[in-house]
C-alpha positions as CSV (number, residue, x, y, z in Angstrom):
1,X,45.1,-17.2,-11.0
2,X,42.7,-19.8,-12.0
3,X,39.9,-17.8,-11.0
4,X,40.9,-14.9,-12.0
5,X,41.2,-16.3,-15.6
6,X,37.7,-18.1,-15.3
7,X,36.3,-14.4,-14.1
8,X,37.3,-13.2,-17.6
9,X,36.6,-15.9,-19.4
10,X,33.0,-15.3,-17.6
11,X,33.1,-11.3,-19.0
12,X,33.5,-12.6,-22.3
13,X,31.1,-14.6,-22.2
14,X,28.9,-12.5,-20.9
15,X,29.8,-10.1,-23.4
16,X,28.8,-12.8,-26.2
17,X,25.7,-13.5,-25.1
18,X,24.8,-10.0,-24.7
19,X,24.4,-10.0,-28.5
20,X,22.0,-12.5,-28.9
21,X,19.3,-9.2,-28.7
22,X,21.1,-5.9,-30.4
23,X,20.0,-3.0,-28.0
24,X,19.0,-0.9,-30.7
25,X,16.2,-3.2,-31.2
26,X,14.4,-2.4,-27.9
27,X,11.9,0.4,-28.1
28,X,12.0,3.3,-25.8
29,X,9.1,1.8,-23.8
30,X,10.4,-1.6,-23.5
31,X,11.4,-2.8,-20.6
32,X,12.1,-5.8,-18.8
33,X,9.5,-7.3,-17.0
34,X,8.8,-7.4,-13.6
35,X,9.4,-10.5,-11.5
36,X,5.7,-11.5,-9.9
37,X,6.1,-11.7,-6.2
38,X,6.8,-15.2,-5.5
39,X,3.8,-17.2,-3.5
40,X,6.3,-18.8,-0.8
41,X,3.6,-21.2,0.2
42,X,3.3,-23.1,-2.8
43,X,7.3,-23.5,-2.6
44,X,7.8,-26.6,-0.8
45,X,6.6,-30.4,-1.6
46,X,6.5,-30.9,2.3
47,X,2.9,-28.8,2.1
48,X,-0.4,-30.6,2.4
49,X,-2.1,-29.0,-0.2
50,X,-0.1,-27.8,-3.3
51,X,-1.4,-25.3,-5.3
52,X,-4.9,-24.8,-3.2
53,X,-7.0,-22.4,-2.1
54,X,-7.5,-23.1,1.8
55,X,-10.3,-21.0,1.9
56,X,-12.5,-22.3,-0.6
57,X,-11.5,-26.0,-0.8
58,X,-14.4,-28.6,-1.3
59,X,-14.0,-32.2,-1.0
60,X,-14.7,-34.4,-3.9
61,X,-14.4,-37.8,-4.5
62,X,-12.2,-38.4,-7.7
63,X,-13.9,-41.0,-9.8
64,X,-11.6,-43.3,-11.3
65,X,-9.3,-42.1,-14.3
66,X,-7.4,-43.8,-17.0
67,X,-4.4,-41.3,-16.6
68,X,-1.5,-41.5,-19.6
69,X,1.5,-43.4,-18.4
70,X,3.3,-41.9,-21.1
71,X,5.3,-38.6,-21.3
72,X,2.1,-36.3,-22.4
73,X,0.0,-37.7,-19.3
74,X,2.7,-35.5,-16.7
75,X,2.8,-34.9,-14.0
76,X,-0.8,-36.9,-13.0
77,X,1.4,-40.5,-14.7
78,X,3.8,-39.8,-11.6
79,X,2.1,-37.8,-9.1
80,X,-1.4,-39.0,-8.7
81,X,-2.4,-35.9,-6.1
82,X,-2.0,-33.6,-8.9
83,X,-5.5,-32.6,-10.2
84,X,-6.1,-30.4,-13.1
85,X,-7.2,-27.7,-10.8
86,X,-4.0,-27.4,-9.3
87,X,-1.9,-27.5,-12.6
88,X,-4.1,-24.9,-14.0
89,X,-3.5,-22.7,-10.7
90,X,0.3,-22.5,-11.2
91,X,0.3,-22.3,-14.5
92,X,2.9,-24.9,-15.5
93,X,1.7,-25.3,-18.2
94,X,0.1,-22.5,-19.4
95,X,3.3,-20.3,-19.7
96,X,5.2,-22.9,-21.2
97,X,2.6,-22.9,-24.1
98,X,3.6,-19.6,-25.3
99,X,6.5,-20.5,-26.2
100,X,6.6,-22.1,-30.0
101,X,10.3,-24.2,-29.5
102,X,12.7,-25.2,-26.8
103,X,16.0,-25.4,-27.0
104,X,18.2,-28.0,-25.0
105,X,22.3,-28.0,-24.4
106,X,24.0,-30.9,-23.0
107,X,27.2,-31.0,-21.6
108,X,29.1,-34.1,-20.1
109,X,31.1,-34.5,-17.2
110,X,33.0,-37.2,-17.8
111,X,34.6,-39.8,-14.9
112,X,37.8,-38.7,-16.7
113,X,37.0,-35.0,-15.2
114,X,37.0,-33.5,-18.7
115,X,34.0,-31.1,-19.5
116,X,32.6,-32.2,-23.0
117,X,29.8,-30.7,-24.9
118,X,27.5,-34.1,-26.0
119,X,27.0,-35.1,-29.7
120,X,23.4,-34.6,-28.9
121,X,21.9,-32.7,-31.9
122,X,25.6,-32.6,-34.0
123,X,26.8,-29.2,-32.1
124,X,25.8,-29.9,-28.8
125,X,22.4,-28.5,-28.6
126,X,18.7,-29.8,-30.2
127,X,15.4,-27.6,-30.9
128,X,12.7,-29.0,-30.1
129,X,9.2,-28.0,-31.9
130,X,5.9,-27.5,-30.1
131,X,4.1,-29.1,-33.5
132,X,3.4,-32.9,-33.7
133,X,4.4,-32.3,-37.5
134,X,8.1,-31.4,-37.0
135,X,8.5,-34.7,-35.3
136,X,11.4,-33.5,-33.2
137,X,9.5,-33.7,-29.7
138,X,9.9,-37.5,-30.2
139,X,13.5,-37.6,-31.4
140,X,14.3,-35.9,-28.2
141,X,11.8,-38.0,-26.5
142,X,14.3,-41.2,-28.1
143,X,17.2,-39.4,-26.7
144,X,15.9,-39.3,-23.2
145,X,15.4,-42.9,-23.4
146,X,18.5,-44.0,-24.4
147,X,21.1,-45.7,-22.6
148,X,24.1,-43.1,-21.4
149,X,27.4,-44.2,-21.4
150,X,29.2,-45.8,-18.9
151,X,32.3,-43.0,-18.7
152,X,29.6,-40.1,-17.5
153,X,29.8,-38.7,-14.3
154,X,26.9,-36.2,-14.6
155,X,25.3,-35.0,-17.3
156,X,23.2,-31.5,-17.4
157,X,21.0,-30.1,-19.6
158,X,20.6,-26.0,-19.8
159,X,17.1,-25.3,-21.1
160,X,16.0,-22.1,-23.3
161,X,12.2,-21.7,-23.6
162,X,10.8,-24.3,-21.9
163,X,7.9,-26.0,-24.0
164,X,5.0,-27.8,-22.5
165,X,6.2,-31.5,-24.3
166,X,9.6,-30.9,-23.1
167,X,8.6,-30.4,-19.8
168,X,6.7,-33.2,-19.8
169,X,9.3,-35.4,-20.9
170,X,11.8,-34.3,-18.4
171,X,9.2,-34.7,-15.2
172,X,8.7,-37.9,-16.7
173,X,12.2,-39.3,-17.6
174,X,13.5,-38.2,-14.7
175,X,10.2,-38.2,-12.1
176,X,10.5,-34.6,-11.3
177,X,8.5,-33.1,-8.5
178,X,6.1,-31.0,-10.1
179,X,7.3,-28.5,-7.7
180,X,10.6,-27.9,-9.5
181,X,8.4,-26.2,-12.3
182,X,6.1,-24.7,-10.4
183,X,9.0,-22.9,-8.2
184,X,10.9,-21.9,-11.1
185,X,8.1,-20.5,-13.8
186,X,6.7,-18.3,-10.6
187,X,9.9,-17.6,-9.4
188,X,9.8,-18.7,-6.1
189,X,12.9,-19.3,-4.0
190,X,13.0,-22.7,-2.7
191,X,15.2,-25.3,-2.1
192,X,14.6,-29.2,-1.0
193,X,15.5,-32.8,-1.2
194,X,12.8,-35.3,-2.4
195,X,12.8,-39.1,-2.6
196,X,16.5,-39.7,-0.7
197,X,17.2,-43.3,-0.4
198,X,20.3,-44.4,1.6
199,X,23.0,-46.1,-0.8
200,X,20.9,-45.2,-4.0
201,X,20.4,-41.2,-4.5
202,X,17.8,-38.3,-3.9
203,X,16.8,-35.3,-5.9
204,X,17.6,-32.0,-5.0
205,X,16.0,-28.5,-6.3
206,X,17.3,-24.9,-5.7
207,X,15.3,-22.0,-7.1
208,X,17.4,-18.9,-6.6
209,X,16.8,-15.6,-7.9
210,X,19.6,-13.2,-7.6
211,X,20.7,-9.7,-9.5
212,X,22.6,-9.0,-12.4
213,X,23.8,-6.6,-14.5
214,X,22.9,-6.4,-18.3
215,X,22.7,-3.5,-21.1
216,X,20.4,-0.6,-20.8
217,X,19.2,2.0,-22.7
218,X,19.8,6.2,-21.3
219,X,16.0,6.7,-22.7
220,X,14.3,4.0,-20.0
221,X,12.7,5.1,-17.3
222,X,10.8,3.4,-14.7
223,X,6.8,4.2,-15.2
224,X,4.6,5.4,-12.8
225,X,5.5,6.5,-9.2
226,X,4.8,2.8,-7.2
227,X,8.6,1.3,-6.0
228,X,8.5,-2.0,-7.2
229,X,11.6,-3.6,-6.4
230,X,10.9,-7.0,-8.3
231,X,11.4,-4.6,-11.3
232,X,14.7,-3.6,-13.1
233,X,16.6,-0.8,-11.7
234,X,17.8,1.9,-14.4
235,X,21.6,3.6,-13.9
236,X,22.1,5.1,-17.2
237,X,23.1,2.9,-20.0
238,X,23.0,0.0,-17.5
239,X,20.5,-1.5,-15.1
240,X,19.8,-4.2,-12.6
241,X,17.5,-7.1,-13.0
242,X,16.7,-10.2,-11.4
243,X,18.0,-13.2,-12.5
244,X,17.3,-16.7,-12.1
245,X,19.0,-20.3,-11.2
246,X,16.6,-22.9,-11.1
247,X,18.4,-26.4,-10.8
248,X,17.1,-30.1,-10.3
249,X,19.6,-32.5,-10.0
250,X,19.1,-36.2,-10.0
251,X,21.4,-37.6,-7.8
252,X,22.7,-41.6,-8.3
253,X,25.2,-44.0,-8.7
254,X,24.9,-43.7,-12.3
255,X,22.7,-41.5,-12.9
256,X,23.5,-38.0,-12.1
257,X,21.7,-35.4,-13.9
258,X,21.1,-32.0,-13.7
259,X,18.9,-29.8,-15.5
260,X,18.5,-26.1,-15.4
261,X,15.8,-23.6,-16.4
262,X,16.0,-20.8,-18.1
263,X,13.2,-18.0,-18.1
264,X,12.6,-14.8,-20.7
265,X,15.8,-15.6,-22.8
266,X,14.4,-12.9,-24.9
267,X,15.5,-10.6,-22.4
268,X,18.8,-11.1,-22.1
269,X,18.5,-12.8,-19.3
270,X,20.9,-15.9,-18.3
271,X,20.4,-18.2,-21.2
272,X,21.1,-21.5,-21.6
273,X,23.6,-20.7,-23.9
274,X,25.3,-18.5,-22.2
275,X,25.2,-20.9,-18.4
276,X,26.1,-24.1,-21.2
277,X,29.1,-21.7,-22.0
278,X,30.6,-20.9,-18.9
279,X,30.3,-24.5,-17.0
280,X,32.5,-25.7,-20.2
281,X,34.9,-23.4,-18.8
282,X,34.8,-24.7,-15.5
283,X,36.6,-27.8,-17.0
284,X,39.6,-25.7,-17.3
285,X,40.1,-24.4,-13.9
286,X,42.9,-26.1,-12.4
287,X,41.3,-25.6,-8.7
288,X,38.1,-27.3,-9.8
289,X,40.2,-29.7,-11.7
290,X,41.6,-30.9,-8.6
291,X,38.1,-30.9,-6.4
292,X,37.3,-33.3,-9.2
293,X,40.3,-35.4,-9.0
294,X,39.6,-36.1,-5.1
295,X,35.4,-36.1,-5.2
296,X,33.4,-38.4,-7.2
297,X,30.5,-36.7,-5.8
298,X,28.8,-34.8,-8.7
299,X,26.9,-31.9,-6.6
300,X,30.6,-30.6,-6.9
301,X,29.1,-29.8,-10.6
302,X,25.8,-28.1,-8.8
303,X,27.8,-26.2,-6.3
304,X,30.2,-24.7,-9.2
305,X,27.2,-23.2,-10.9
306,X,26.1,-21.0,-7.6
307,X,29.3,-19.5,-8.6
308,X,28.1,-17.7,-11.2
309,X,25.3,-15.9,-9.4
310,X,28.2,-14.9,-6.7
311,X,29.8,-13.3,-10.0
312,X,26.8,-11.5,-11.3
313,X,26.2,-10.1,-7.7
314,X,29.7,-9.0,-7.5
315,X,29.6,-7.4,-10.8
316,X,26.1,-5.6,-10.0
317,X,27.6,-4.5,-7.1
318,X,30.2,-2.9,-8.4
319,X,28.3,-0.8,-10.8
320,X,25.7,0.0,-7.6
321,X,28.8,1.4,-6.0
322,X,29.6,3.7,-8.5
323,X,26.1,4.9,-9.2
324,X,25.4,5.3,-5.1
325,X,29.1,7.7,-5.9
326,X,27.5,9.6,-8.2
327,X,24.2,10.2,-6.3
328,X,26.0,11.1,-3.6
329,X,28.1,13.8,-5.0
330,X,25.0,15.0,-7.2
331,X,22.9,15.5,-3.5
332,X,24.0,18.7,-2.5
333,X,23.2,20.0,-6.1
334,X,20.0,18.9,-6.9
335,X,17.5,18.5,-3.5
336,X,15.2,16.5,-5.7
337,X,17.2,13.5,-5.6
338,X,15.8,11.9,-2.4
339,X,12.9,9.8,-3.9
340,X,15.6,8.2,-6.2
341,X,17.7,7.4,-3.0
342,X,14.4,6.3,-1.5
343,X,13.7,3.9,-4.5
344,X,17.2,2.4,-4.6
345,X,17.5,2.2,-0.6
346,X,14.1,-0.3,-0.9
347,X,16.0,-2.0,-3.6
348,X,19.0,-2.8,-1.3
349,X,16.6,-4.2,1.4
350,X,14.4,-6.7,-1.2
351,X,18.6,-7.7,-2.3
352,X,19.0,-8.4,1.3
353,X,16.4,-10.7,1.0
354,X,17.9,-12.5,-1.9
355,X,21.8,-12.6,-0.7
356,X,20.1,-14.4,2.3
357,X,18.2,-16.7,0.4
358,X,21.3,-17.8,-1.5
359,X,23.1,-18.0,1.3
360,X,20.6,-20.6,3.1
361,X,20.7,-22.3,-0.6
362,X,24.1,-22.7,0.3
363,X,24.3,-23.6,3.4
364,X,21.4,-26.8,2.0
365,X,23.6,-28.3,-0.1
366,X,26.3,-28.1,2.9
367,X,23.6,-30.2,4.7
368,X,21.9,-32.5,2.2
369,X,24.8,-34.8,1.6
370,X,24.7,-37.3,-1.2
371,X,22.8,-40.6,-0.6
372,X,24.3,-42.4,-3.0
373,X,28.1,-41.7,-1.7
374,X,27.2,-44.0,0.9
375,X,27.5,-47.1,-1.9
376,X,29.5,-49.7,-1.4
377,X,31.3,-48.4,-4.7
378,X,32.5,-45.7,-2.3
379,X,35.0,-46.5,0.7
380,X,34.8,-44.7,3.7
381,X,38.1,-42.9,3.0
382,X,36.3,-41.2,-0.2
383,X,33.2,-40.2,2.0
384,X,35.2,-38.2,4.6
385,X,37.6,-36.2,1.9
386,X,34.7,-35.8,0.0
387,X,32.7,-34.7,2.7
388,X,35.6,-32.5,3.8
389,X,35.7,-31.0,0.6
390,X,31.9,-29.9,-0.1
391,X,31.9,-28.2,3.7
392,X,35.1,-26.6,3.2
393,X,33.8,-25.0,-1.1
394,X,30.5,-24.5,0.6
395,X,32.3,-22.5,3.6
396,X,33.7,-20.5,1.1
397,X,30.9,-19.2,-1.5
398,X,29.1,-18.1,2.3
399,X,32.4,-16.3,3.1
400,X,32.2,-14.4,-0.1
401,X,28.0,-14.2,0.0
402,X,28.7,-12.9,3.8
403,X,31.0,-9.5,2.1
404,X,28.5,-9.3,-0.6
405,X,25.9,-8.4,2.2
406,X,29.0,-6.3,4.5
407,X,29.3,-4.2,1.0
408,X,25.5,-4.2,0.3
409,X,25.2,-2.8,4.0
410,X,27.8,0.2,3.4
411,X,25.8,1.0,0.1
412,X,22.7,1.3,2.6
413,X,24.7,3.3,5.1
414,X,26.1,5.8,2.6
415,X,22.7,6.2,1.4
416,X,21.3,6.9,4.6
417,X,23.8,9.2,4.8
418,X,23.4,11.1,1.8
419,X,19.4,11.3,2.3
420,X,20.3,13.0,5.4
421,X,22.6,14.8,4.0
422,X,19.3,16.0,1.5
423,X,17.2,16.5,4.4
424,X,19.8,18.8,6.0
425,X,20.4,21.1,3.0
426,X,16.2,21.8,2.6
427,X,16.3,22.7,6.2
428,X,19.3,24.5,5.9
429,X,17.5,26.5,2.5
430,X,14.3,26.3,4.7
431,X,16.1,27.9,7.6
432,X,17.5,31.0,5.2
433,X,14.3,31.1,3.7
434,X,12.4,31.6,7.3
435,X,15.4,34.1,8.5
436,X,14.4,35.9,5.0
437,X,10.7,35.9,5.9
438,X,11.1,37.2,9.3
439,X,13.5,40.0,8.0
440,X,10.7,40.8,5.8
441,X,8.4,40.9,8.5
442,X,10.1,43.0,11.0
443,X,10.3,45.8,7.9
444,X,6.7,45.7,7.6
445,X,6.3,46.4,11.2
446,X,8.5,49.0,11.4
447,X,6.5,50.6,8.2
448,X,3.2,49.7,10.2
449,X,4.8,51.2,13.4
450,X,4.9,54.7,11.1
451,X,1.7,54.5,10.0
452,X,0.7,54.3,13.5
453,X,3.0,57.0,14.8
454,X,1.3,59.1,11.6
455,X,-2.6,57.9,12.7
456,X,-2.2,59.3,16.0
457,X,-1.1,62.5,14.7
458,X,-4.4,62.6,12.8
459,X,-7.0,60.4,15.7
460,X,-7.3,63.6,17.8
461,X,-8.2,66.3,15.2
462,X,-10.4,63.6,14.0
463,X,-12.0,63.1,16.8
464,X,-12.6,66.5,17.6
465,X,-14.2,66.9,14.0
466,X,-16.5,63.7,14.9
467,X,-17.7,65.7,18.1
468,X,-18.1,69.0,16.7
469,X,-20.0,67.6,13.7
470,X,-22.4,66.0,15.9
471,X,-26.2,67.5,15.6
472,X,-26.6,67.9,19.3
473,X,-28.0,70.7,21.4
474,X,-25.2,71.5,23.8
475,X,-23.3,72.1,20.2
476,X,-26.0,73.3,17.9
477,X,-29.0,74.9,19.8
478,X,-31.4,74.0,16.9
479,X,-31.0,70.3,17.9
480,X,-33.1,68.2,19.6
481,X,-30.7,65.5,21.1
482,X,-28.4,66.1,23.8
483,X,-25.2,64.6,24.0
484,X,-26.0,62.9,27.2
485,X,-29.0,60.7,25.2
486,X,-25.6,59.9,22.7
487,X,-23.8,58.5,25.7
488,X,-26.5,56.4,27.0
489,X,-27.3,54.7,23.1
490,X,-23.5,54.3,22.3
491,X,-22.8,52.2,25.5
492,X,-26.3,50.4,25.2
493,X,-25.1,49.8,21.4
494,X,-21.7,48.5,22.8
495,X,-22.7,46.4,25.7
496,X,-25.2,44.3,23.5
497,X,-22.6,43.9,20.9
498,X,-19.8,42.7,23.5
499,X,-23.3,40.1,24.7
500,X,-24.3,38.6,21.3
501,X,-20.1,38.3,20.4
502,X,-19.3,36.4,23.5
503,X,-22.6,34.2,23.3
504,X,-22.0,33.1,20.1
505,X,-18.6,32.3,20.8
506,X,-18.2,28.0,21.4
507,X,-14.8,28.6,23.4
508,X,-14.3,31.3,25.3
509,X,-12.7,32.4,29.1
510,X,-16.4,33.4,29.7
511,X,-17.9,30.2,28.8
512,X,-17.4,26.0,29.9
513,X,-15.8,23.6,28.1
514,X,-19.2,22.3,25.6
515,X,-21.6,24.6,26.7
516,X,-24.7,24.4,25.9
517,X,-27.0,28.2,24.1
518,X,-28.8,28.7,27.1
519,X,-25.8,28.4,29.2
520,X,-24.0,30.9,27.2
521,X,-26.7,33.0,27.0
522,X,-26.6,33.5,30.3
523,X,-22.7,34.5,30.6
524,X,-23.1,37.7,32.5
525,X,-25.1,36.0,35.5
526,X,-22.8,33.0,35.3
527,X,-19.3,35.1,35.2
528,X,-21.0,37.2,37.9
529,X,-21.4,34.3,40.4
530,X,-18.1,32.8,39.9
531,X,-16.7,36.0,40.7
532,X,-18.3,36.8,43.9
533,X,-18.1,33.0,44.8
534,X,-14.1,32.9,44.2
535,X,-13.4,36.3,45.8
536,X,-14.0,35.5,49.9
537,X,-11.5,32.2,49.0
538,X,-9.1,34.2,46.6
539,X,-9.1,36.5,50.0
540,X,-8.4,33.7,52.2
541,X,-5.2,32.5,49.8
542,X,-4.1,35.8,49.9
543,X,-4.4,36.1,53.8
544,X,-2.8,32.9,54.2
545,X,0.2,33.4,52.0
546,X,0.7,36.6,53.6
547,X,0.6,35.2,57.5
548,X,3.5,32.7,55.4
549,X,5.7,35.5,54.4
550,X,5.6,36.7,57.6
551,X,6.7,34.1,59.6
């Protein structure tokens, strides 16, 4: 019951946030964009050179820098192997500085397990400029310095529009591996633990893309013929995106933290907002309640947001199932339908790709157990429930991942199905259409067969005329030619015609495979030889099978 009410509690606010941009705003032509395809090698701290090109890397001696220890100086102030060159390559930076202000939503778990919106900003949430003169990039920069309160469990911040100073200030605060921003503004999937130390705490980063279901317009189409499934996919007035999760989480005694990024707000993608919202509500689930109750650990907090990419799946899904429905029954009507089941089939194999990356995102945080549990603040007692706890919820969001890819595989197999299906009704037309043609043909025979019958009434009396028209002296005594001399030039005529036809010929019986002019030039001689050269062995075949018969 508790999740069921937390499942409509996420529908409505879903259906909120949807607001934020009226649809009748969008042009015709606008679409979302496309999510670029995701450079997996420049995913994972572990790699020797971030951000590089291999192939044209040239050694250089770094002279000596004074680097900014301060907030602006990020991420060289924390992570010294992070040249210019590289930040410029990712383009950390760079996309950040299009947007003009961020804004930043706090929410407190509290040791007390209540779910609090901070008094951050008077409601919650501050905006923070990208202008020196608004002076709010260092009242949050204040904020960030200050000293938390004791009764916190975690605290996370949901980020809209991530600004260049804000991003600074968080890798800085909070020594964030640059590749947390790198991973999520690319949108690469990736997931790792950085800087562990037994009986203190560790970070931990999950960039997840996954698909959800927003708003679209009848009048959007996608452009061009190129499948591009890192694009939307249209179904009428609704339409599949990709989404994005992109989570660091500090983890410590005291210091739990987690903050989460949030791309393209704009289009109605998960916003901060919206993800502030619906953690909130996790406070009132009476199941959660109680995984709080037994578990200090605060990845509990981390692990309850995956839950809201398994919802967005599910509710994707179900809208898929319908639409794969309605192609289905639409097949046998309209043959033209198999490049759309083409296009949506590749879409179902790049979602494979992503329900296997969450689940392995999953199955991480399963794995990467909390360093600092192992305080002494914690007894052994708390470890193993708590430990029994996180396998057991992560056990379950991979049971429920595991039937969104059983479903996702059925879609594939119906559409299989209904393209053969296609394929078998334009042979089947194709078939009736041949059987047609060939009813046609054997009519035109039949008329050809009477024209025949009809020509050789005529060919005789014809060829009588021919002859008794010819100026020859057996027929008209006036003449000088005979009809002997007509005998002897017509097959002279003919014989030199069948000649030049057969030599010019490349393949013929008469002729060897890649003959040369001369060679079939000289076809008479040549078909001459073979035959008196095969006959005396042709006879002794013939001799021989016939002694065989005999006996």
């Amino acid at each position: 019951m508790a999740m069921r009410a937390l499942a409509a509690a996420f529908n409505r606010v879903r259906q909120d946030d949807s607001k934020d941009v009226p649809l009748e705003d969008l042009k015709d032509t606008a679409l979302p964009p496309a999510v670029p395809a995701p450079p997996y090698r420049h995913a994972a701290p572990s790699g020797p050179w971030p951000w590089m090109d291999v192939n044209a890397v040239v050694f250089k001696s770094s002279p000596t820098v004074n680097i900014d220890q301060s907030w602006p100086g990020y991420p060289q102030n924390q992570f010294g192997n992070w040249t210019q060159d590289q930040v410029e390559r990712s383009q950390m930076l760079e996309r950040c500085s299009k947007n003009q202000s961020s804004t930043v939503y706090w929410m407190d778990v509290l040791h007390s397990r209540e779910f609090a919106a901070s008094n951050i900003g008077g409601n919650g949430h501050i905006t923070v400029v990208d202008t020196q003169r608004e002076g709010s990039e260092g009242e949050f920069w204040n904020i960030l310095q200050g000293q938390r309160p004791k009764n916190i469990r975690v605290r996370s911040l949901f980020v809209d529009d991530l600004t260049s100073p804000v991003l600074r200030m968080l890798g800085t605060k909070y020594n964030i591996e640059p590749f947390f921003f790198t991973s999520s503004i690319n949108w690469i999937p990736s997931r790792y633990q950085e800087a562990p130390i037994h009986g203190e705490g560790d970070h931990i980063t999950i960039t997840l893309p996954f698909v959800r279901a927003m708003p679209g317009c009848p009048t959007l189409k996608s452009a061009g013929t190129k499948i591009n499934t890192q694009a939307h996919y249209p179904m009428g007035d609704q339409m599949l995106v990709i989404d994005l999760l992109a989570i660091h989480m500090v983890r410590g005694v005291n210091t739990n933290t987690i903050i989460s990024y949030h791309p393209d707000s704009a289009w109605r993608r998960t916003s901060a907002k919206q993800l502030h919202s619906l953690m909130q509500l996790v406070g009132g689930s009476v199941y959660w309640q109680k995984i709080f109750s037994k578990s200090e650990d605060p990845t509990f907090v981390f692990l309850a947001i995956l839950w809201y990419a398994l919802y967005a799946w599910d509710e994707s899904f179900e809208l898929l199932d319908n639409h794969v429905s309605d192609l289905e029954s639409q097949v046998l009507k309209d043959h033209g339908l198999s490049r759309e089941l083409h296009i949506l089939q590749a879409h179902l194999l790049h979602y494979q790709a992503l329900l296997h990356s969450f689940e392995v995102s999953v199955t991480f945080i399963e794995k990467t157990q909390n360093p600092a549990m192992e305080s002494s603040v914690f007894s052994d007692e708390q470890r193993v429930e708590s430990n029994g706890l996180m396998k057991r919820e992560c056990e379950n969001l991979i049971g429920e991942i595991d039937r969104l890819e059983k479903r996702r595989m059925m879609m594939s197999s119906r559409l299989k199905n209904a393209t053969d299906l296609a394929y078998a009704s334009v042979n089947l037309q194709d078939s009736k259409q041949t059987r047609t043609l060939t009813e046609t043909t054997v009519r035109d025979s039949a008329a050809m067969k009477q024209i025949a019958y009809l020509t050789m009434i005529f060919l005789p009396a014809s060829f009588l005329a021919s002859v008794f028209g010819m100026n020859v002296a057996e027929i008209n005594p006036t003449s000088l030619e005979t009809i002997p001399h007509y005998v002897e030039t017509t097959i002279s005529l003919t014989l030199l015609t069948v000649y030049i036809v057969i030599t010019l010929q490349t393949h013929s019986s008469f002729h060897k495979d890649n003959a040369t002019f001369l060679q079939r030039a000289a076809w008479p001689v040549l078909s001459l030889r073979r035959i008196v050269f095969k006959t005396p062995a042709g006879a002794k075949n013939a001799s021989a099978k016939t002694v065989d018969d005999m006996a």
